[in-house]
Structures are given as C-alpha cells and as structure tokens.
N, C-alpha and C positions, 0 to 999 in steps of 0.2 A: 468498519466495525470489527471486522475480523484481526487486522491491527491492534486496535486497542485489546480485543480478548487474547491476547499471544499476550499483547505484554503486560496487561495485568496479572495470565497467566507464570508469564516468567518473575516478574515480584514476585510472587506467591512464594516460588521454587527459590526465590533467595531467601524468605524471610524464615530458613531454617531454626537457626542459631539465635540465642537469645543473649543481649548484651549482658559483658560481665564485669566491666568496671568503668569508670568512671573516663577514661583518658581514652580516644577513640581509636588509637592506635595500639594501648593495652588490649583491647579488648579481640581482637582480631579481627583479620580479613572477611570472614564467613558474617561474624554480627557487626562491621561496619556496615555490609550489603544489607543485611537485616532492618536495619535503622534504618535504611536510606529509605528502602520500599518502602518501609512506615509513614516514612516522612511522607514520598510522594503520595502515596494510597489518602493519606491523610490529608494532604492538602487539594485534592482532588475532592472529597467528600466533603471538607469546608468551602468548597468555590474559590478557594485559593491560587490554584494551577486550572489551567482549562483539561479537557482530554490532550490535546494536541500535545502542549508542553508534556504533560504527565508520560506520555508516550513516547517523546524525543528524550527524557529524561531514564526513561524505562529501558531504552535503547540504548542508550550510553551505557546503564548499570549491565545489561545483558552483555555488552561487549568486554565489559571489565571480567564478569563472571567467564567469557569463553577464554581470557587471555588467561586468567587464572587457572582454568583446566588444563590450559596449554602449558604453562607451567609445570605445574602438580605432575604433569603426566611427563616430561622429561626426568630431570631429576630431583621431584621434589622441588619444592618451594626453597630456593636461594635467599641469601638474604638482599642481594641486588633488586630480586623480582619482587621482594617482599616490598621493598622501599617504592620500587616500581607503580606495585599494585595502591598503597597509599598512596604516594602522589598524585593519583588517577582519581582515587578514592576523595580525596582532599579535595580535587579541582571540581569532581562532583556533588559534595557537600553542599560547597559554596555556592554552584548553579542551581540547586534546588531551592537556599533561602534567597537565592535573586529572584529566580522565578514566582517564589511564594507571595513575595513584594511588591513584586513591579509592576503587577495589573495589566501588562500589555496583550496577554495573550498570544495567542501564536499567528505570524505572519509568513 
C-alpha cells in the first residue's frame, strides 16, 4: 500500500504542466509526463490498469523524471538527451495503451 501511495504520489508531482499542443513531442517533456500520469491515474479509476500495472507503470515514469533531472542538472537539457528522454517517453506511451487493453493484469 505504501508502494502504491509513493507512486501515485509521484504522478501527482508530474502532472505539473499542462499540454500545449497537439503533437506530443511539441508539447514538451514536462506535459508529455503530465499526460501520461493522466493516462495512468485514469485508467486505474476506469478498472482499466489494475494497481499493480498502474504502479509498474508509475515507476517507469518516475525513473524517466529522475533521468531528466540528471539531465537538467549537468548541463541543461541537450538535444541528445532531449531525443533520449522522448524515446523513453514514446516506449512508455505505448506500454500504457497495451496495458489499458490487454486485461491481463499483473503477473
């Protein structure tokens, strides 16, 4: 339980930023993670994702947001890291509408 409250708490702390356009890449790194949380939190609340997924899910997004910091915090966001953090961001997208689908739950 304590699991799940961390990382719903950690969603929370992404879902700063508010999407600003259309293309998920325009929009930036900060409101892709925004979205995602939505997504997840959302498909939690429909009985879409179980806890389990939502939380293995939650944890993937938390490690993308610490690599981001790690980032940020040398020098500034590159465009390498940039491309980086979307690829990461991308292969997460797409595991959250598998998981929203696939009814298997967590094993």
């Amino acid at each position: 339980m304590k699991t799940l409250a961390a990382t719903l708490l950690a969603l929370a702390a992404l879902a700063a930023v508010a999407p600003a356009a259309a293309h998920p890449h325009a929009r930036g790194i900060d409101a892709r993670q925004h979205v995602q949380a939505q997504r997840i939190g959302a498909g939690v609340v429909q009985g879409r994702l179980t806890r389990c997924e939502a939380a293995r899910l939650g944890h993937r997004a938390a490690r993308i947001e610490g690599r981001e910091r790690a980032y940020r915090a040398s020098w500034g966001l590159q465009p390498v890291e940039r491309r980086d953090l979307n690829r990461r961001l991308d292969a997460l997208s797409h595991d959250i509408r598998e998981q929203r689908i696939d009814g298997n739950g967590c094993f």
